[in-house]
C-alpha positions as CSV (number, residue, x, y, z in Angstrom):
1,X,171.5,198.6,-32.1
2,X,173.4,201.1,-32.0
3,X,175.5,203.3,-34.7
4,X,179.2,202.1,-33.9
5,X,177.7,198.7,-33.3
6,X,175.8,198.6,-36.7
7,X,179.1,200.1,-38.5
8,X,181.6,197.2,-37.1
9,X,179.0,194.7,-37.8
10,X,178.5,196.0,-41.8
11,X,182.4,196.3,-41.8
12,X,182.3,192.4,-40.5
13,X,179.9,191.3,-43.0
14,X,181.6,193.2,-46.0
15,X,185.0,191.2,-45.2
16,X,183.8,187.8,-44.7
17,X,181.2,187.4,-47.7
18,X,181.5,188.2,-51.5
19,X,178.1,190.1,-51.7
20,X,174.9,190.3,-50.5
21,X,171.4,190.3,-53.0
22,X,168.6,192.2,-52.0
23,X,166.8,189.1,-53.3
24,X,168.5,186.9,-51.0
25,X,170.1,188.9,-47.8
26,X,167.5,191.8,-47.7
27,X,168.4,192.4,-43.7
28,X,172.1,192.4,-44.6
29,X,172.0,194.1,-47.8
30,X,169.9,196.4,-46.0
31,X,172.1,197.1,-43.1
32,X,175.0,198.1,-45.5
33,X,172.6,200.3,-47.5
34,X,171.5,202.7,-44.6
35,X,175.0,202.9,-43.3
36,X,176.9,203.3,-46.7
37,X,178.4,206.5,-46.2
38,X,180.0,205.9,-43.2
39,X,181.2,202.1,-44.5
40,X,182.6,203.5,-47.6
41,X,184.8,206.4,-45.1
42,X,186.1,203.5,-43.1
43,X,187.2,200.9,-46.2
44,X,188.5,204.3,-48.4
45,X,190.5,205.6,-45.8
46,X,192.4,202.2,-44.2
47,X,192.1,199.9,-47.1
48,X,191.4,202.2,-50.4
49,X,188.3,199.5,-51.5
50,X,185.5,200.1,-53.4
51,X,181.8,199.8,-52.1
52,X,179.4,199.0,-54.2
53,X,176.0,199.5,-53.4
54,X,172.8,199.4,-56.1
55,X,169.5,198.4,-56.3
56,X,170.4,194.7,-56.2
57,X,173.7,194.2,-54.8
58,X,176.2,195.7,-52.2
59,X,180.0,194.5,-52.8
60,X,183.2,195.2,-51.5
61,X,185.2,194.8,-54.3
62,X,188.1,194.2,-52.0
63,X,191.7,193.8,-54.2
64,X,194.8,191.6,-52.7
65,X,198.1,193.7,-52.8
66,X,199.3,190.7,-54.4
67,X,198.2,187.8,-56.3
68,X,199.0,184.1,-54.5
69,X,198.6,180.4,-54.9
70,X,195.6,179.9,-52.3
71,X,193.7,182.6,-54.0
72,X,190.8,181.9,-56.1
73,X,187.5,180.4,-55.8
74,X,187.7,177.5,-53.7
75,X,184.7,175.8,-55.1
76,X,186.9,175.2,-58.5
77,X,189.4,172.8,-58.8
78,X,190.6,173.2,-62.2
79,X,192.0,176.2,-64.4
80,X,189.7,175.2,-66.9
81,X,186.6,176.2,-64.6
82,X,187.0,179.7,-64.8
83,X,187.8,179.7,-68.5
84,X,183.9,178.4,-68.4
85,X,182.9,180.7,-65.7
86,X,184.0,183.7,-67.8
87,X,182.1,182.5,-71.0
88,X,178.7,181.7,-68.3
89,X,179.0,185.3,-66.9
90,X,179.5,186.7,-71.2
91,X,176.6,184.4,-71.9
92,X,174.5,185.9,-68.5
93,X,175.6,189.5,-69.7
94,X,173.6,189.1,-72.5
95,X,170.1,188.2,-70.9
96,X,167.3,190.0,-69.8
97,X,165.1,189.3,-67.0
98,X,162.4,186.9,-69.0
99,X,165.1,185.4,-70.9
100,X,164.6,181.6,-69.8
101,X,167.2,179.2,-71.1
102,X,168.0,175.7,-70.9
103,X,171.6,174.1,-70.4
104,X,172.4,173.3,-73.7
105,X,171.6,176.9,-75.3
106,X,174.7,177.8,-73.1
107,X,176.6,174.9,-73.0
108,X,176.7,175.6,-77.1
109,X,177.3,178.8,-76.1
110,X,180.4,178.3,-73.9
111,X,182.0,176.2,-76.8
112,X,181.4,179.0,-79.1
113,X,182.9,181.3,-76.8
114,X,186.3,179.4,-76.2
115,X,186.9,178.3,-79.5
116,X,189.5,180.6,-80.5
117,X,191.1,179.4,-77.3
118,X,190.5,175.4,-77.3
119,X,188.7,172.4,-78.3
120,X,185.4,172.4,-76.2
121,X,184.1,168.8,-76.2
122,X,181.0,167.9,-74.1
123,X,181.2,164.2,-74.5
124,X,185.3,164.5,-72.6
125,X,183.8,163.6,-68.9
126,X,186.6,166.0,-67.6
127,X,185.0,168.7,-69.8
128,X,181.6,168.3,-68.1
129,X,182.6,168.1,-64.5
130,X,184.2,171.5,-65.2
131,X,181.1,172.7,-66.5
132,X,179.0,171.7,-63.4
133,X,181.0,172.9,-61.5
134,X,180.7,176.4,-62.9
135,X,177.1,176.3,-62.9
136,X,176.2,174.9,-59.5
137,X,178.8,177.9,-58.2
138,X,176.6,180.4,-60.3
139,X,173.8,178.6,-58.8
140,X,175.1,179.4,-55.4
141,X,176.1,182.8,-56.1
142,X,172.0,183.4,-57.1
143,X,173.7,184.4,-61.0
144,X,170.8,182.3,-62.2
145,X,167.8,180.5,-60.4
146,X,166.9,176.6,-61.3
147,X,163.4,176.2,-62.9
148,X,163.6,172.6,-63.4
149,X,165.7,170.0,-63.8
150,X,169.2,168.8,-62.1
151,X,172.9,169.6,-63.2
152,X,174.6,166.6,-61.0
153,X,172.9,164.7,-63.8
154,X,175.3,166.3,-66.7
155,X,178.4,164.8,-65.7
156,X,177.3,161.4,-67.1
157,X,175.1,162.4,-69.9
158,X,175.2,165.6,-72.1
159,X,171.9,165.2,-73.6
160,X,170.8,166.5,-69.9
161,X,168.2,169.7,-69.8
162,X,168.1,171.8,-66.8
163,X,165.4,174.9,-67.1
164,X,167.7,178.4,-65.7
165,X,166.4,181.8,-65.3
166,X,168.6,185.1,-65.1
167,X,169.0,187.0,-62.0
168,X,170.3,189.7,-64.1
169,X,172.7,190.5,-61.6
170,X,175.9,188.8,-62.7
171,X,177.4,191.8,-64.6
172,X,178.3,193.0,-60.8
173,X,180.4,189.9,-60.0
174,X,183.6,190.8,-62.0
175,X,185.5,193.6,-60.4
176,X,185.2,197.5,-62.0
177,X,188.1,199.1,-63.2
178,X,188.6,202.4,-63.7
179,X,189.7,202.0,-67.3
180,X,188.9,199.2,-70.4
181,X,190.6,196.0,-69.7
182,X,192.5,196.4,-73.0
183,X,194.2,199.3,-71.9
184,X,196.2,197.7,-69.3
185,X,199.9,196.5,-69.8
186,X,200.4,193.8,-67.8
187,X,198.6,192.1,-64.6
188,X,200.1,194.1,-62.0
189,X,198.9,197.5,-63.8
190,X,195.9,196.1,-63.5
191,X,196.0,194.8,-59.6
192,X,196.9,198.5,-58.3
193,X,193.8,199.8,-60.6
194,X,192.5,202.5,-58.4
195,X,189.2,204.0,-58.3
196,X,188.5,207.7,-58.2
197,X,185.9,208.2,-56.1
198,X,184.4,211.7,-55.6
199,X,184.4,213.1,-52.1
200,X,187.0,210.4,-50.7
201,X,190.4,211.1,-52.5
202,X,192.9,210.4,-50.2
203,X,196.6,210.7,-49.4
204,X,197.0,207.5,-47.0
205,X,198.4,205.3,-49.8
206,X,200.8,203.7,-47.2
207,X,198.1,203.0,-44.7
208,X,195.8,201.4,-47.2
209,X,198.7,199.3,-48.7
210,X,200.5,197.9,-44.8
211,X,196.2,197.3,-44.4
212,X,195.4,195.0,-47.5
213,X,198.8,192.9,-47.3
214,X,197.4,192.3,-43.6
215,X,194.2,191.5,-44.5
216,X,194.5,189.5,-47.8
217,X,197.6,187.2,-46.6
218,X,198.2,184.9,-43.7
219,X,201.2,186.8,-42.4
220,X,203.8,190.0,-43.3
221,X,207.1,189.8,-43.0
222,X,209.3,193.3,-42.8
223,X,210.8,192.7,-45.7
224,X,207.9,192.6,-47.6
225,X,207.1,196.0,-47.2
226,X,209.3,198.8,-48.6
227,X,211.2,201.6,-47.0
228,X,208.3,204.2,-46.6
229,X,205.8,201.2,-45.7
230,X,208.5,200.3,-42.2
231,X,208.4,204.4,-41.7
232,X,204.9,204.7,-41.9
233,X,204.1,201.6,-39.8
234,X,207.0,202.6,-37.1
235,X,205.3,205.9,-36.7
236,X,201.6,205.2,-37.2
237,X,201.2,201.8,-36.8
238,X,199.2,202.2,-33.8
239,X,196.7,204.0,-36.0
240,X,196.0,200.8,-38.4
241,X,196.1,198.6,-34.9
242,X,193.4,200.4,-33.8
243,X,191.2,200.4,-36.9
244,X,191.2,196.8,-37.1
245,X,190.4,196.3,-33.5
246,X,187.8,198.7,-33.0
247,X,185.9,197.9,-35.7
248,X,186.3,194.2,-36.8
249,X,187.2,191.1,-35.0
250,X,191.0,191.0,-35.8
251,X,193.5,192.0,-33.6
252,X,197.5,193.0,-34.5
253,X,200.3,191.0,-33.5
254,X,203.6,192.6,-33.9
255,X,206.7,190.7,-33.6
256,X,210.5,191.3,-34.9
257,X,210.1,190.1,-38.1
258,X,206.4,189.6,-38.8
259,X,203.2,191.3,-38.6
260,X,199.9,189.1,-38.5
261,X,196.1,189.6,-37.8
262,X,194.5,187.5,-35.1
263,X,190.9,186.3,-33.7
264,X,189.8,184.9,-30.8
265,X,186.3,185.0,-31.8
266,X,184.9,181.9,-33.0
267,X,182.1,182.4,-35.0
268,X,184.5,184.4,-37.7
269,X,183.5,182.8,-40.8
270,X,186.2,182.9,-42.8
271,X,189.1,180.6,-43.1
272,X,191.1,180.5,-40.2
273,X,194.9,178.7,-38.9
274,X,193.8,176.7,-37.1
275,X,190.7,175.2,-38.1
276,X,189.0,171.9,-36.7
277,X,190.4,169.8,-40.0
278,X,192.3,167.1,-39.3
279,X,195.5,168.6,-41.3
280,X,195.4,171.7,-39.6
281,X,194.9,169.9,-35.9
282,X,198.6,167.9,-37.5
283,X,200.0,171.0,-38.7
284,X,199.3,172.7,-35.1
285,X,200.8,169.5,-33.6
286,X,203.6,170.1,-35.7
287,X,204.3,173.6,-34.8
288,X,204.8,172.6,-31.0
289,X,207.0,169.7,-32.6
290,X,209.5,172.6,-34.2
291,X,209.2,174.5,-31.5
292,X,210.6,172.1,-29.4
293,X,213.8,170.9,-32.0
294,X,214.8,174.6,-32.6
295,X,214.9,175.4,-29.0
296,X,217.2,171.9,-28.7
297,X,219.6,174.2,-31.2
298,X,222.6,175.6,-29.7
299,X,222.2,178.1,-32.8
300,X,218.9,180.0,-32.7
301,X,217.9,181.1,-36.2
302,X,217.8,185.0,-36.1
303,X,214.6,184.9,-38.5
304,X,214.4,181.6,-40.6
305,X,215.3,178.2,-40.0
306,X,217.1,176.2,-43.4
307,X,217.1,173.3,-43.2
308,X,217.9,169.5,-46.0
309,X,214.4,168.4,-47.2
310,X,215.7,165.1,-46.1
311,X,216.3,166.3,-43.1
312,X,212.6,167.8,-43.1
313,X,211.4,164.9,-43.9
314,X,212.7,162.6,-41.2
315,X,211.8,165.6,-38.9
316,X,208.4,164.2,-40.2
317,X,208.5,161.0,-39.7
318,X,210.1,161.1,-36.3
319,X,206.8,163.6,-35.9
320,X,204.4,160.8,-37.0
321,X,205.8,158.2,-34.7
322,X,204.9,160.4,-32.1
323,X,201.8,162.2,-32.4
324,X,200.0,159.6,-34.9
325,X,198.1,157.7,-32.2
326,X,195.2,160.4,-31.9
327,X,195.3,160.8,-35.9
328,X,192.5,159.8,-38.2
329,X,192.7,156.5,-40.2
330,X,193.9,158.5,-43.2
331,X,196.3,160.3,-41.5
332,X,197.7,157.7,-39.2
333,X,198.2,155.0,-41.6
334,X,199.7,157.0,-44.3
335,X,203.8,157.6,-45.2
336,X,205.6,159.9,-43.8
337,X,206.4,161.3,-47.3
338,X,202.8,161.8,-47.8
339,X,202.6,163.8,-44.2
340,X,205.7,165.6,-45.4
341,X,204.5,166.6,-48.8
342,X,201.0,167.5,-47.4
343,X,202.5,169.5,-44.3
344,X,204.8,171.4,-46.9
345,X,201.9,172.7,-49.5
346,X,199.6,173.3,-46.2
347,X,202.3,175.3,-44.5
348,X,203.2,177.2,-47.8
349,X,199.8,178.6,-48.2
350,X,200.4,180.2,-44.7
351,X,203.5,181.6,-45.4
352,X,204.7,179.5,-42.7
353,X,206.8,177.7,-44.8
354,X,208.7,178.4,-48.3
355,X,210.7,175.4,-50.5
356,X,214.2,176.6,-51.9
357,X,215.4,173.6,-54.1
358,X,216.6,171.0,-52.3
359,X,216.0,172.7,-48.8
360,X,212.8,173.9,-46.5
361,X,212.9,177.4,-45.2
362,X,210.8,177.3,-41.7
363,X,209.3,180.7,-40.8
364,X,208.5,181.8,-37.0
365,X,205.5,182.0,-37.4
366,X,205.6,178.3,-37.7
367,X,206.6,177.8,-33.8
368,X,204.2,180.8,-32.4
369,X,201.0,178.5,-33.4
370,X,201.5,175.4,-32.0
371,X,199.6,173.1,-29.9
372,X,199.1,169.5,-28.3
373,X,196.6,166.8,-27.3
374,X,194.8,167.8,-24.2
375,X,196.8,166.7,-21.1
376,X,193.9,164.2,-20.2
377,X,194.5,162.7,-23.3
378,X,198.4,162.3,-23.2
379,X,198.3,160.7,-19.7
380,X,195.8,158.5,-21.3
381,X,198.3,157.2,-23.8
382,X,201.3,157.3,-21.0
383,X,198.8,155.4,-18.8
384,X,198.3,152.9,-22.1
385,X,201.8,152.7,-22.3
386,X,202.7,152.0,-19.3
387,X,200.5,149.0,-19.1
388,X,201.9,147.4,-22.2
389,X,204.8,147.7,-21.1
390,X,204.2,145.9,-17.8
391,X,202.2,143.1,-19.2
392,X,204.5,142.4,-22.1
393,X,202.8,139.5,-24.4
394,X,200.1,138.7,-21.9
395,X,198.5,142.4,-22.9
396,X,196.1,141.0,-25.6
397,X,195.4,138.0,-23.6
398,X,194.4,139.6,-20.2
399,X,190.8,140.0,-19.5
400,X,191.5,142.3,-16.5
401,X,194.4,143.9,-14.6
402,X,194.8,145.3,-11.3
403,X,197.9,147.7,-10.2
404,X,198.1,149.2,-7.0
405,X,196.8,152.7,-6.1
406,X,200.9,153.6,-5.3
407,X,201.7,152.9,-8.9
408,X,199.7,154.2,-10.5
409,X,200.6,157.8,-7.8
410,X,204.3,156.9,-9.0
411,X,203.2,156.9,-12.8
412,X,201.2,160.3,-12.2
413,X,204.3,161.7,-10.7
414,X,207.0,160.7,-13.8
415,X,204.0,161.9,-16.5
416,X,204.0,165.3,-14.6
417,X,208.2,165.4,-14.5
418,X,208.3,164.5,-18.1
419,X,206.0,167.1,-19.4
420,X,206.8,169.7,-16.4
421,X,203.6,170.3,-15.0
422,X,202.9,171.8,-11.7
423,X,199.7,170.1,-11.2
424,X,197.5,167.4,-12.6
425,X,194.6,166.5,-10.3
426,X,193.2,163.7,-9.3
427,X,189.8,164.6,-11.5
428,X,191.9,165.1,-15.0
429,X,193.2,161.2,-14.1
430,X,189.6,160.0,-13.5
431,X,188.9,161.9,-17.2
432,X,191.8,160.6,-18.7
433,X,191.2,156.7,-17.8
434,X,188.0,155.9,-15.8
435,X,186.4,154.9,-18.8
436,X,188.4,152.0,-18.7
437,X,189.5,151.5,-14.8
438,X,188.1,151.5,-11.8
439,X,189.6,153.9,-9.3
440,X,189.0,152.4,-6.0
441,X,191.0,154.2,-3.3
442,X,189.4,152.5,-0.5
443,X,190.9,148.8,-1.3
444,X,194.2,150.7,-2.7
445,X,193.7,149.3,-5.9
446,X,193.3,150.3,-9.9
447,X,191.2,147.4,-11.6
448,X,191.8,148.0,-15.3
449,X,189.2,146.7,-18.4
450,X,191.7,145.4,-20.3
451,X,189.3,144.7,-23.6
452,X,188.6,148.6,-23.3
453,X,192.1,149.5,-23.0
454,X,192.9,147.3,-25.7
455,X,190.4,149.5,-28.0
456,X,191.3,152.5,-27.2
457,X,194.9,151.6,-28.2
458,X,193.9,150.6,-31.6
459,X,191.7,154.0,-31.8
């Protein structure tokens, strides 16, 4: 492999995993190791981040510009797991390598360690799911190794033992600060902490800031930056494009109003818009769905579209009636208030979306990622459509159905007007329905399986 190719792939692995163990990743820990100088150039100089590297982990210690609501370890679920998380890693702190311990040494430990703070109960069932939690994330971060024993088994009974050893590498998880925690003033002092580090002081503090708000939040508008961040970006902009493009898989989009990193790899593992969950396939849908009413608008908005929850919601609904047929169960059966109210806190964490009292504030970014069901399937549901139509009452009492080869030309014709395509072979229509009709275009006739129809319209 060669050297660029081994510095993009180091720079890859560094911003889509937390760490890599020696124990655990030797190749990839290894990989960062030999190429550390030139790694710690390229995340000094664009993003001002930290690499740590040791005789048992390498880090990037790698610091929003701001804090945000989808932030966070996404294995917890509840503020009180990190309150336990904190008193694990003090408890962790204090081990050495032989120290073996068993669950309740620390679970006695944790309530210890909280008490000045609350009322640690083991036998509150709320109290122990938190707990395992905590430890099955340590488990996963290799902070301690399982001798014996299972934790699943602690959230119905206390009395549980599970056998842990140390890794004795836990007091790298937190982040380093340049200074003693208690000297900081206030949570943002302590955010734009910076680390001195010999050999790589540098003046870019505008290019490291525009990088990080890139690469730690969904989307930037212009007015989140300030007046030398627009001056800097106007004039060297091109500079930060091509960092992140010739060393990571991200490309820049740059738009009036908004600034956003891209991929069109797929094997990126970290979380992308849009992913193959069925809220994100809806929220896509959705996007195309906006697209479409603003457009209808005799007033485009010049960067933000306000508009009545109400009328959000019935924006929703009218949404759902459309687009719920290729939904899953959950999805389709469930109220549009629900599918408003999910949509709005899904959106929000992509800064697609922001609520404003009574009203929604729509974002473009909203419109650019949008999507529909494959064309196959929408002629399938025309196609379905159609039928019912045609047949009226007698469609769940037919057995089979023939139309003629003409009709179904003349429906292929109207699904092509209505959704202004130039083409739509005769192969997509054979994809679209032959599971369910015979195409015979020598006896000029469609014989249709009306049992399988009848399925597919409930699916």
């Amino acid at each position: 492999m060669e050297e660029r190719e081994r510095i993009r792939e180091g720079i890859t692995l560094l911003l889509e995993n937390f760490w890599f163990t020696r124990k655990y990743h030797l190749d990839k820990y290894l990989l960062v190791r030999q190429n550390r100088k030139e790694l710690q150039k390229y995340f000094i100089d664009n993003f001002g981040y930290q690499l740590i590297v040791n005789n048992a982990v390498v880090k990037l210690e790698k610091i929003p510009s701001k804090t945000a609501g989808w932030m966070g370890i996404q294995d917890f679920t509840d503020p009180l797991d990190y309150a336990f998380f904190m008193a694990v890693l003090s408890y962790l702190e204090e081990k050495s390598a032989d120290d073996i311990f068993i669950v309740s040494m620390l679970s006695e430990y944790v309530k210890q360690f909280l008490s000045q703070e609350m009322d640690v109960k083991w036998e509150n069932y709320r109290q122990r799911l938190s707990f395992v939690r905590v430890m099955k994330y340590a488990e996963k971060q290799h902070l301690l190794e399982v001798m014996e024993g299972e934790i699943d088994l602690y959230k119905d009974d206390e009395t549980i033992e599970v056998l842990y050893r140390p890794t004795m590498i836990s007091k790298y998880f937190m982040r380093f600060f340049s200074k003693p925690v208690e000297e900081f003033q206030s949570r943002k002092e302590m955010l734009e902490d910076r680390w001195k580090i010999a050999g790589f002081e540098t003046p870019k503090i505008r290019r490291q800031s525009i990088s990080r708000k890139l690469l730690t939040s969904p989307v930037v508008y212009r007015n989140e930056l300030d007046d030398e961040e627009k001056r800097y970006f106007a004039n060297y902009g091109y500079s930060i494009t091509d960092a992140f493009e010739e060393y990571t898989p991200y490309e820049l989009e740059t738009y009036r109003n908004e600034i956003l990193l891209i991929s069109k790899e797929r094997n990126v593992k970290i979380e992308q818009y849009p992913d193959g969950k069925m809220l994100s396939q809806i929220a896509l849908q959705f996007g195309y769905f906006i697209q479409k009413k603003v457009m209808e608008n005799e007033e485009l908005p010049e960067f933000e579209w306000e508009i009545p929850r109400f009328v959000f919601e019935k924006c929703v609904e009218e949404f759902q009636a459309v687009n719920a047929h290729g939904w899953s169960k959950e999805y389709r059966n469930q109220y549009p208030e629900m599918i408003a109210k999910e949509l709005t806190a899904y959106f929000q964490d992509w800064k697609m979306l922001k609520e404003e009292g009574h009203s929604i504030i729509l974002y473009p970014v909203i419109t650019r990622i949008g999507g529909q069901y494959p064309i196959e399937y929408r002629f399938q549901r025309y196609f379905i459509g159609k039928i019912k139509n045609k047949l009226a009452d007698q469609f769940n009492e037919r057995i089979e159905h023939s139309i003629a080869i003409s009709d179904l030309e003349d429906w292929i014709y109207e699904f092509k007007i209505r959704f202004q395509l130039k083409k739509f072979s005769w192969k997509s229509v054979e994809d679209s329905i032959g599971s369910f009709v015979d195409l015979n275009e020598e006896r000029n006739v469609c014989v249709i399986d009306m049992e399988k129809v009848r399925k597919r319209d409930k699916n």
